[in-house]
C-alpha positions as CSV (number, residue, x, y, z in Angstrom):
1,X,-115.1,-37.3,-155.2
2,X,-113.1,-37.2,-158.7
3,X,-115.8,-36.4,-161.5
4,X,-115.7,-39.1,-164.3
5,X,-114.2,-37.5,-167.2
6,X,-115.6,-41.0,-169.4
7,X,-119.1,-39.6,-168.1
8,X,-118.6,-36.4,-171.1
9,X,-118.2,-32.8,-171.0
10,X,-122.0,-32.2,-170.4
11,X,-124.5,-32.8,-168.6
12,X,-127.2,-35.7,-170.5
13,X,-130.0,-33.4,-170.6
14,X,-133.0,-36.8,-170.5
15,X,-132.0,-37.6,-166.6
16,X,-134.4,-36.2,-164.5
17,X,-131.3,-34.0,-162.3
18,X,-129.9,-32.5,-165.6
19,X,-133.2,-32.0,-167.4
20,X,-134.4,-30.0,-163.8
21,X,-131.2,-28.5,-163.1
22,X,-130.3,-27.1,-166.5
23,X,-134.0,-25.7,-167.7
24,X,-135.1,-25.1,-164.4
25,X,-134.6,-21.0,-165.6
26,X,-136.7,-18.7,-167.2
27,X,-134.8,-18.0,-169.8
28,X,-133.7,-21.6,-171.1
29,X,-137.2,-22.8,-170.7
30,X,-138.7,-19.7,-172.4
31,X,-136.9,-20.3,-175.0
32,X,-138.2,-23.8,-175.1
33,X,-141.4,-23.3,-175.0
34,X,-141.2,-20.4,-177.5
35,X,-139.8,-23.0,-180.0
36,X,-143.1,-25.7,-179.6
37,X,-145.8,-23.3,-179.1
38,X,-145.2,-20.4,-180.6
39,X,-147.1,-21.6,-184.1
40,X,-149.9,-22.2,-181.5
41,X,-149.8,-19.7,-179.4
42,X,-147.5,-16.7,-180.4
43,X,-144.9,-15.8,-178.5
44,X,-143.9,-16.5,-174.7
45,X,-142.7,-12.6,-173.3
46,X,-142.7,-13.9,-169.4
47,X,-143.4,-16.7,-167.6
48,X,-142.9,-18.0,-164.0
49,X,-142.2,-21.2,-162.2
50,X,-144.7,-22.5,-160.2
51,X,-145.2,-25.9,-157.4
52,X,-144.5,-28.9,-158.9
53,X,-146.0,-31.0,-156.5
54,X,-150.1,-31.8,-156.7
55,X,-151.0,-33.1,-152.8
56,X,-153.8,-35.3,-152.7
57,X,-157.2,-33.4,-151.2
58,X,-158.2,-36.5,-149.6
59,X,-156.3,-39.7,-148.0
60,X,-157.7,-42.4,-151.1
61,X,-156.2,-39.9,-153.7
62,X,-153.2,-40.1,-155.6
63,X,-150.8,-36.9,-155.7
64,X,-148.9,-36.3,-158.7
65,X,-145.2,-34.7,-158.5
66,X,-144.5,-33.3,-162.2
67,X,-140.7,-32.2,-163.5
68,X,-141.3,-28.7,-163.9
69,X,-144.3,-26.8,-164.9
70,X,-144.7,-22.8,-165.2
71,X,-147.5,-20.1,-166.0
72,X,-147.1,-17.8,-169.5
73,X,-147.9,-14.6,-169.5
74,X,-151.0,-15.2,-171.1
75,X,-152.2,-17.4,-167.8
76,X,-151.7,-20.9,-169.3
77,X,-150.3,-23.7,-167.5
78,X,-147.5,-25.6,-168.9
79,X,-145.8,-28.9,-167.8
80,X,-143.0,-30.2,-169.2
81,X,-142.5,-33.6,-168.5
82,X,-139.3,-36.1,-169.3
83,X,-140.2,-39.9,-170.1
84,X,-137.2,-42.4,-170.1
85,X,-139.1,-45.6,-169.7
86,X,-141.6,-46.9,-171.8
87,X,-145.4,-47.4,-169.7
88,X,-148.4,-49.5,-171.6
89,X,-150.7,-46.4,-170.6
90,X,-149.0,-43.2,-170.7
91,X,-151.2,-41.5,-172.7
92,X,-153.7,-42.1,-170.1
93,X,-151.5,-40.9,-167.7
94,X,-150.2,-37.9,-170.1
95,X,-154.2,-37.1,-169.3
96,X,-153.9,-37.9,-165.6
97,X,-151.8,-35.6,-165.0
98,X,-153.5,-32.7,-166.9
99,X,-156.5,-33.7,-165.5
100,X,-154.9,-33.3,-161.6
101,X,-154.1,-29.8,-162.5
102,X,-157.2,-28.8,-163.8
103,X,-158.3,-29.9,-160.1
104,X,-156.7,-27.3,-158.6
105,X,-158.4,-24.7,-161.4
106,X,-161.4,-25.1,-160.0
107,X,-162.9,-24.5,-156.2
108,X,-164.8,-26.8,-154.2
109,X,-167.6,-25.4,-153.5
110,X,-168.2,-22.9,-155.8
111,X,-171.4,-23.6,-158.8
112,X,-170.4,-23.5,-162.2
113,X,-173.0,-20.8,-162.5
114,X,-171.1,-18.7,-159.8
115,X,-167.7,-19.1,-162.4
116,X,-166.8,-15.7,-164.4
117,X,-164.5,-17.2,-166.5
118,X,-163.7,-20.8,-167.6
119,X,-160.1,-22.7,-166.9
120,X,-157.0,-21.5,-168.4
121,X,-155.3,-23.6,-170.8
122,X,-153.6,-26.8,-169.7
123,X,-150.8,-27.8,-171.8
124,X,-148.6,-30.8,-171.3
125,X,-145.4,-31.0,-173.2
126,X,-144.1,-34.9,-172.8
127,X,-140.7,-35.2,-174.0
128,X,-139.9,-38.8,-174.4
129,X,-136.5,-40.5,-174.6
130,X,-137.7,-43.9,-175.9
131,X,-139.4,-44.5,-178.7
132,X,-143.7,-44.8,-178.1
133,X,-146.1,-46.9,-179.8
134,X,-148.3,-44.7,-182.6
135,X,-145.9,-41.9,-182.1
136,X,-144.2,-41.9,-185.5
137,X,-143.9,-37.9,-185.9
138,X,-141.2,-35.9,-184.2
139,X,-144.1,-33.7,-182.6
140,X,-147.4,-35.3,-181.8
141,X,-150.2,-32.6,-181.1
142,X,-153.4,-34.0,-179.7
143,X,-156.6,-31.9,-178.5
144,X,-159.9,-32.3,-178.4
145,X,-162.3,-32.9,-181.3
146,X,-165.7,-32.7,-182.8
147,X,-165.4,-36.3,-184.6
148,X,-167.5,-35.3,-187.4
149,X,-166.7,-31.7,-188.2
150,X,-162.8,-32.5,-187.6
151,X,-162.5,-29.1,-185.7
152,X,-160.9,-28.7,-182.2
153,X,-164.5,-29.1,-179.8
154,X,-163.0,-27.8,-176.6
155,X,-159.8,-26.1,-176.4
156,X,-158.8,-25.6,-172.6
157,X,-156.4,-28.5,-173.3
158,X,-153.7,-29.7,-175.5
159,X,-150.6,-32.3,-175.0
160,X,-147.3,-31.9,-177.1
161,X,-145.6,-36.1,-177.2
162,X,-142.3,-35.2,-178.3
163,X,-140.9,-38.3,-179.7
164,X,-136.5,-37.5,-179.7
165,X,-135.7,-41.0,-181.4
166,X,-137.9,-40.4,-184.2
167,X,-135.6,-36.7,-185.0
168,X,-132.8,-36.0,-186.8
169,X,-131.0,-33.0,-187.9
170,X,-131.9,-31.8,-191.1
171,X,-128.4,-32.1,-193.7
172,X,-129.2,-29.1,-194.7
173,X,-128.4,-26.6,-191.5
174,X,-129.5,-23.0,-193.5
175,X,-133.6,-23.9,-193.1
176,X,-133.3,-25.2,-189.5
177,X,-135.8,-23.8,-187.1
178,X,-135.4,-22.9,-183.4
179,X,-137.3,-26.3,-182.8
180,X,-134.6,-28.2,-184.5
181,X,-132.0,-26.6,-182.3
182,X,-133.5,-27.1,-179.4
183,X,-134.4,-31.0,-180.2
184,X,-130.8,-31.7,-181.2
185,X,-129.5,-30.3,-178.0
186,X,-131.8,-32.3,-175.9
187,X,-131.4,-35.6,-177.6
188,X,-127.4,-35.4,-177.8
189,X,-126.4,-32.7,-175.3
190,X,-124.7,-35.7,-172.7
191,X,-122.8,-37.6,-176.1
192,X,-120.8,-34.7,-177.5
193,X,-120.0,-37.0,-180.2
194,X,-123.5,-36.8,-181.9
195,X,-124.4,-33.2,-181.1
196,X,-123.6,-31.2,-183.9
197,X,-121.0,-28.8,-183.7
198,X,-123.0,-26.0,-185.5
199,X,-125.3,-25.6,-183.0
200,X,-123.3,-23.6,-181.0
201,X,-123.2,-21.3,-183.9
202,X,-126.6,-20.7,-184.4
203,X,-128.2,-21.0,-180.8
204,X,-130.0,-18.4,-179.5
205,X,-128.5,-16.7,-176.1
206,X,-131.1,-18.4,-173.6
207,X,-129.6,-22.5,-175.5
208,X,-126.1,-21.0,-174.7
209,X,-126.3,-20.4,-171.5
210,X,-127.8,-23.4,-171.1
211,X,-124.8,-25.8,-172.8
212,X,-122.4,-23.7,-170.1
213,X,-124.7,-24.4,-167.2
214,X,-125.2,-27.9,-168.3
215,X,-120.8,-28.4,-168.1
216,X,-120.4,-31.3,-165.8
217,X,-117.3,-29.5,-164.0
218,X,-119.6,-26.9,-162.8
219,X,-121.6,-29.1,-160.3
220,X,-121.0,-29.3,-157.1
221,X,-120.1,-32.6,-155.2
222,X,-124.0,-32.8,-153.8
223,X,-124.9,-32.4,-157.5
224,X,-122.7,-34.4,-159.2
225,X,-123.2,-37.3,-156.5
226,X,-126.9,-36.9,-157.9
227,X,-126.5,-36.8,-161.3
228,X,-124.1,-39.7,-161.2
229,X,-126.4,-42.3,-159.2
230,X,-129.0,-40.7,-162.1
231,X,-127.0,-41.5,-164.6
232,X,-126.1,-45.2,-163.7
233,X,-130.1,-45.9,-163.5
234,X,-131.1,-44.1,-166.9
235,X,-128.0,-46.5,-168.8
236,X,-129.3,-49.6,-167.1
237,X,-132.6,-49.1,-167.7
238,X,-133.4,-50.7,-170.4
239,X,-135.1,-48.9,-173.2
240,X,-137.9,-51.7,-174.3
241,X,-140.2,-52.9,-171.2
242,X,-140.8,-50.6,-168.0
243,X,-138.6,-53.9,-166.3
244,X,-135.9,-52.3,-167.6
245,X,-136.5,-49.5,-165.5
246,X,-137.1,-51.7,-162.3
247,X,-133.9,-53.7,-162.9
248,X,-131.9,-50.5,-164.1
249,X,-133.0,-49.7,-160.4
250,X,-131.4,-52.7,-158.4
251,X,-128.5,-52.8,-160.4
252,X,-128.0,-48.8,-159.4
253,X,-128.1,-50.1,-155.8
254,X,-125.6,-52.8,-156.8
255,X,-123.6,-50.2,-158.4
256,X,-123.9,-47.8,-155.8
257,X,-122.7,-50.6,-152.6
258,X,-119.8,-51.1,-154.9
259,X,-118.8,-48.0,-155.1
260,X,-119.4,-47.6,-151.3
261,X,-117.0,-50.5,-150.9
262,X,-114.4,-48.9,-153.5
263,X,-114.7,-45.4,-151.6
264,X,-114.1,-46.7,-148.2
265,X,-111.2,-49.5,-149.2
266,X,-109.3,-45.9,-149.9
267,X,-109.8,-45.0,-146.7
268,X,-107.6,-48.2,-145.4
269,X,-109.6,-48.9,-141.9
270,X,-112.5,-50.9,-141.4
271,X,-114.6,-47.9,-140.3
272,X,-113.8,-45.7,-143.9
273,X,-115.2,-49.1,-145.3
274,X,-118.5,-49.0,-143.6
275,X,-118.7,-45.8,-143.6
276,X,-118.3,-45.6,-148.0
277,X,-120.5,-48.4,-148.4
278,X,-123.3,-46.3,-146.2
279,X,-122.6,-43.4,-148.3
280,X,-122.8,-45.3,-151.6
281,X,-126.1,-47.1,-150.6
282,X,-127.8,-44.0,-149.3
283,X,-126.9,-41.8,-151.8
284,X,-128.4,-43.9,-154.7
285,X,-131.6,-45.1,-152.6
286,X,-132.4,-41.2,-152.1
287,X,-131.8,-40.8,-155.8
288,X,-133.9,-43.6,-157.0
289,X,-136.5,-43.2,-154.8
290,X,-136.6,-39.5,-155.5
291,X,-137.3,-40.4,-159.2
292,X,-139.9,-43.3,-158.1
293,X,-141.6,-40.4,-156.4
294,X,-141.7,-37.6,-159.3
295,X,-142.7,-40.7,-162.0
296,X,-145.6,-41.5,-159.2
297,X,-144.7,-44.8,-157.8
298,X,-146.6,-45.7,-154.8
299,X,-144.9,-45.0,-151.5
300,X,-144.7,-48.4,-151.0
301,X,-143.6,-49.7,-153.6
302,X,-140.5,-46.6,-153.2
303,X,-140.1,-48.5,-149.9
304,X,-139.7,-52.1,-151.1
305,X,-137.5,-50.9,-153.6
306,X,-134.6,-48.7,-151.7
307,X,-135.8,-49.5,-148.2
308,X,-136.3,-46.2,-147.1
309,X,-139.0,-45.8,-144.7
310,X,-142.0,-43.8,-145.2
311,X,-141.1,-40.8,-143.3
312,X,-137.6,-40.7,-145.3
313,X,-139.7,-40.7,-148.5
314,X,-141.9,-38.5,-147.9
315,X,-139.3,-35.9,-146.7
């Protein structure tokens, strides 16, 4: 396969393959981490990665698959979610998911009486892409609160909406702050022509390392096969009404016979062109339905959608 040059010099950092792929390390997501809750919480020394996926305890349940989460050093529980699609109730599910890893915090079984110590922190940090109702500040902290007093009423959990179209990079680069980097990198890493050039000056050595991980010439054919198919769904998916997710999805598969077809006509027999449009279709149905399943889209409805059976889903 012939990597895209027209698809940039890096990787677009808000599909769920790059976002995974390039902070998916210690250090770049330490970093990270460091630059949102730090003011907070202090400062991040370790951290390690831990399961993302949350399987249901009983057959009625939902399970939850989130993009990454990790453990500090100081025993909180972090996930770091990417939102490209708006949803009418994603702060509700912002809590869901929180909520389904407190879960796993405490034991069936055990009495609250029997517990010698309470929950660790739970701290969702939701990076979204598209622009959210209410959320008008770059960084929306939310906790919970005693109403009348206005101070924080129970403090085992806290969610970071991180709103990228509402930031911009200060004019003034001398008082920028290692948020600022980091936010600018993420918003512009995959359009090199709005990324500003002085951020590879001032970029700490974990952001570095990420910008020459995140080079598209360094993935593989698997991965670039991925992040392609991921791409083609995140432009066509419409940025207004979750159907511009669901369309952005069936033209993908469009997108993705077509290139079967295209692949296989280079082949010159009638086989090579069965055998591209196979590849073409599979590969973007595995894709899409991998994202259905991490965003939490009923089996089902995965199956409908890429028709992929159940056992192919789940796997």
């Amino acid at each position: 396969m012939v990597k895209n040059q027209n698809r940039g010099v890096y990787i677009d950092l808000k599909t769920d393959f790059g976002f995974k792929h390039c902070m998916g390390e210690e250090a770049s997501m330490k970093s990270f981490l460091n630059a949102i809750l730090s003011e907070d919480y202090g400062t991040i020394e370790h951290l390690e990665f831990l399961p993302v996926e949350q399987t249901r305890d009983h057959p009625d349940l939902r399970g939850v698959t989130f993009d990454l989460r990790c453990r500090l050093d100081n025993g909180d529980d972090v996930i770091v979610e990417m939102q490209n699609y708006t949803h009418p109730f994603f702060k509700t599910r912002a809590n869901y998911y929180l909520y389904n890893l407190m879960d796993k915090h405490i034991k069936r079984g055990v009495s609250w009486s029997e517990r010698e110590s309470d929950i660790p922190r739970l701290i969702g940090v939701f990076i979204l892409g598209v622009p959210m109702e209410e959320l008008e500040e770059v960084v929306t902290r939310t906790a919970e609160f005693d109403i009348d007093k206005q101070t924080e009423f129970w403090d085992r959990m806290r969610k970071y909406y991180i709103s990228l179209p509402n930031f911009q990079l200060a004019v003034e680069k001398s008082g920028l702050t290692p948020k600022d980097i980091w936010l600018e990198t993420i918003k512009n890493l995959g359009n090199m022509e709005n990324l500003d050039p002085e951020i590879y000056e001032i970029a700490d050595e974990a952001l570095l390392k990420l910008i020459e991980k995140a080079k598209v010439s360094a993935l593989s054919e698997a991965e670039y096969a991925q992040y392609e198919a991921e791409l083609k769904v995140l432009s066509n998916r419409g940025t207004v009404e979750r159907y511009g997710f669901e369309q952005g999805i069936k033209r993908g598969l469009a997108e993705g016979r077509a290139q079967g077809l295209k692949e296989g006509l280079k082949e010159g027999r009638e086989e090579g062109i069965k055998e591209g449009i196979k590849k073409g279709i599979l590969e973007t149905n595995l894709s899409i339905a991998r994202m259905m399943k991490q965003k939490g889209y009923p089996t089902e409805e995965i199956t409908a959608m890429t028709g992929l059976n159940i056992d192919e889903i789940e796997e």
